[in-house]
Steps between C-alpha positions, in 0.01 A plus 500: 500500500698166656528736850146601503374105448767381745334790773148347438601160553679560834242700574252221470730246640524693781096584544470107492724458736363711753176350402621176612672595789147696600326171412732281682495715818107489507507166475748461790279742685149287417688186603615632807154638591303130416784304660460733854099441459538155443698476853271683636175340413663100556687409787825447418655149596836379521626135446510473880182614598273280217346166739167409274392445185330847476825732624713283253222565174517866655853450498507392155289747308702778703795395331318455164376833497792658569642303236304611240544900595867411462479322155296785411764742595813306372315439156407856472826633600733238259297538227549892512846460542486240204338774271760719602770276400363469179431874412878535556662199287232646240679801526804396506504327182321780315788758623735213346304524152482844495946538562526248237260722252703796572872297528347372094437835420820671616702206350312585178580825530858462568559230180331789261807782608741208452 
């Protein structure tokens, strides 16, 4: 009984985890794909290059929107690895209350031959 709900949790730890990592990729995939049409549809502008007031606001909302993509990306990806964290301390601890149910029980068990 313990064996077959310890298979269906791995099993579903392991389904979300390739859920993530599928979610994650896509994500890396999409951001790749708006960050090349982004270069491709603005000019892209160094530090050196920028002379006026309109190449430096270029400049400026360049750097802003790749910004964004990039929080976007970071947030996604830490708080997946966040949730991740979690699932495992959660687990952890309920693996330590279940060997402390069982140690109980066998010490029970063991003061009742005595």
């Amino acid at each position: 009984m313990m064996s077959q709900i310890n298979k269906e949790r791995t099993k579903k730890s392991k389904h979300n985890k390739k859920k993530q990592k599928k979610e994650l990729y896509c994500f890396q995939l999409v951001f790749r794909i708006k960050n090349i049409t982004i270069q491709n549809k603005q000019t892209v502008f160094t530090k050196g290059q920028v002379s006026n007031l309109r190449d430096q606001c270029n400049l400026l909302k360049q750097n802003l929107s790749l910004m964004h993509q990039l929080h976007q990306f970071n947030q996604t990806f830490f708080n997946s690895e966040e949730k991740i964290y979690h699932q495992i301390v959660n687990q952890k601890e309920k693996m330590k209350k279940k060997y402390e149910i069982i140690r109980n029980k066998q010490q029970k068990q063991k003061l009742k031959i005595k």
